[in-house]
N, C-alpha and C positions, 0 to 999 in steps of 0.2 A: 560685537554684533556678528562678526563672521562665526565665531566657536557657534552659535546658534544656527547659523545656515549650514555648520557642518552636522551638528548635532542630528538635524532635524534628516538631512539628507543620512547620516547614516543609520536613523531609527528606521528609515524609509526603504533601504536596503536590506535591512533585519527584518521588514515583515514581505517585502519581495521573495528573501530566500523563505523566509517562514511558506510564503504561499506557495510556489514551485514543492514543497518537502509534504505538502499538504496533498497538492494536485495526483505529485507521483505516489502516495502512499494508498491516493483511492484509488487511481490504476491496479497498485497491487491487490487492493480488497476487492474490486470489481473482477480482479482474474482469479482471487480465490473465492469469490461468489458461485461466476462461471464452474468452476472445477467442481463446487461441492453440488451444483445442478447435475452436473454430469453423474455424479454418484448418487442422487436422489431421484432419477428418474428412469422407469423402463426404458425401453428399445429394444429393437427388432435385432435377427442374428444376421440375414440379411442383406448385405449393400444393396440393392434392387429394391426393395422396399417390400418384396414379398414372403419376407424371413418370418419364421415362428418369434413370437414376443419373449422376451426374454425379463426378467425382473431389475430393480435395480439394483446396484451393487451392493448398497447397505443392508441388505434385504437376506436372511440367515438360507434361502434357498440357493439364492444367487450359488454360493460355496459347491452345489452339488451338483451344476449340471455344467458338464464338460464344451458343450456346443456354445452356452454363453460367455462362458471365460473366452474361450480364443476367439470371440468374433468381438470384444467388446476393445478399441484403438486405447491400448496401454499405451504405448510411448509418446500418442498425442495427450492424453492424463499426465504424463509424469513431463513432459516437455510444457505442456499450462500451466503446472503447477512450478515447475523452475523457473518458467520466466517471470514469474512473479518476487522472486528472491529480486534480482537485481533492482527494481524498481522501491520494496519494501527497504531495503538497505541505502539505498541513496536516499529514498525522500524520508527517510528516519535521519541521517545525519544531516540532510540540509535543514530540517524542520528542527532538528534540535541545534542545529548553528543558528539559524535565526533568532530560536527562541533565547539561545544565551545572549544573544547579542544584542537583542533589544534588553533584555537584562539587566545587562551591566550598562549599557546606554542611561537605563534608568536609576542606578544604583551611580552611578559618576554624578549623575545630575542632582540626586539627593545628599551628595556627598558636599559636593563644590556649595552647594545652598547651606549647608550645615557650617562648611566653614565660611561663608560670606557673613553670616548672621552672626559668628561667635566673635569674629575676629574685628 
């Protein structure tokens, strides 16, 4: 009876990590959401708010007007988009530690039943 209260608790900790690997991977997609808004949407040249409109970055104009490039915050783009790596790489290995682990949690328990039945 105990191998089953360990069992049970360590299926329990395999969908724990699974969830923490899930939470932090939507973090990451929620920051690469945020970053691809940033590049689908106009804005002004402006900090004051009384700037000429400018287009958005995806936009084949965008490329040709010199006053939009340098007024539009690159290192806050390229700094959203890296802090995203960390979070996308951790909750990719925790989600997939969980996921193996309940795995084989379940694969031992089909096993031990295989041999109770044969033997």
């Amino acid at each position: 009876m105990r191998s089953i209260a360990y069992d049970n608790e360590f299926r329990a900790r395999a969908r724990r990590t699974q969830g923490w690997g899930l939470g932090l991977l939507t973090v990451a997609g929620l920051l690469w959401i945020w970053f691809a808004v940033f590049l689908v949407t106009p804005y002004e040249d402006g900090g004051d708010g009384g700037g000429s409109p400018c287009p958005s970055l995806l936009t084949s104009e965008y490329v040709h007007d010199d006053d939009c490039v340098e007024a539009r915050d690159w290192p806050g783009l390229v700094a959203l988009l890296g802090g995203s790596i960390p979070f996308a790489v951790v909750g990719g290995a925790l989600y997939t530690s969980g996921a193996v682990s309940h795995r084989m949690a379940e694969h031992l328990a089909e096993v031990t039943r295989l041999d109770s039945a044969s033997g």
